[in-house]
N, C-alpha and C positions, 0 to 999 in steps of 0.2 A: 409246541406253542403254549407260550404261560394264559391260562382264562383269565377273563377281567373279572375283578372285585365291582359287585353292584351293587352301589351306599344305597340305603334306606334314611328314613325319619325316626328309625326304630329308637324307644327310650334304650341309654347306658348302660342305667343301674348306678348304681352307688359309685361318685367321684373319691378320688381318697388325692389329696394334696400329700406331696414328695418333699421335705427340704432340698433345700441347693446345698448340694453336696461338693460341687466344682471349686476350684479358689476361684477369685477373680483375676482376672487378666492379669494385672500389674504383679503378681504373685509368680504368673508362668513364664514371664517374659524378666527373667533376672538378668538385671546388669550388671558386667563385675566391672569391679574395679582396676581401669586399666592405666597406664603410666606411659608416658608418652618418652620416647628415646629416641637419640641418632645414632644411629649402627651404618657401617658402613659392609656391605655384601658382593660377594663376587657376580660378578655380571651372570656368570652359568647356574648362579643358585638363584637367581632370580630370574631368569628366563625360565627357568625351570617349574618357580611355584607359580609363573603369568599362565604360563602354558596349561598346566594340572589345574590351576584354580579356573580358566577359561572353560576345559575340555568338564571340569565338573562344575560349572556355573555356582564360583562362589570366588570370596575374596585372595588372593595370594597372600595378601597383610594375613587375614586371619588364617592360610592354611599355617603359616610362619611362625605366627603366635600358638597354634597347636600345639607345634613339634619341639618349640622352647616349655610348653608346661607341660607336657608330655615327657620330658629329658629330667626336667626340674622335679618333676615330681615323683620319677622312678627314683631320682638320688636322693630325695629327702627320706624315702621311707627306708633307705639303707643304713641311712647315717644314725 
């Protein structure tokens, strides 16, 4: 059994101020730049990433988009 911590009024001592070291938000939350297309997909490749992208609570569009910059980007750095 963890003992409880018993605060007092006791003084500190000497405060020492930190800078903000973190970015701010808009910094970690990067948007790319994305392009809008009509592709046309076989019905079993898209049951397929509804299915995966359900089973891992997230978008099929975006597992889709992955696996094209994921292909894309293994062939640029060959070329």
């Amino acid at each position: 059994m963890k003992s409880r911590i018993k605060y007092t009024d006791e003084r500190m001592g000497e405060l020492k101020v930190i800078r903000d070291f973190l970015p701010p938000p808009e910094q970690l939350a990067l948007k790319e730049h994305k392009v809008k297309i009509t592709i046309s997909l076989s019905r079993s490749s898209i049951d397929f990433f509804k299915k995966e992208a359900k089973r891992n609570r997230t978008s099929y569009q975006k597992m889709i988009r992955r696996v094209i910059d994921s292909y894309a980007s293994h062939y640029q750095e060959s070329v």
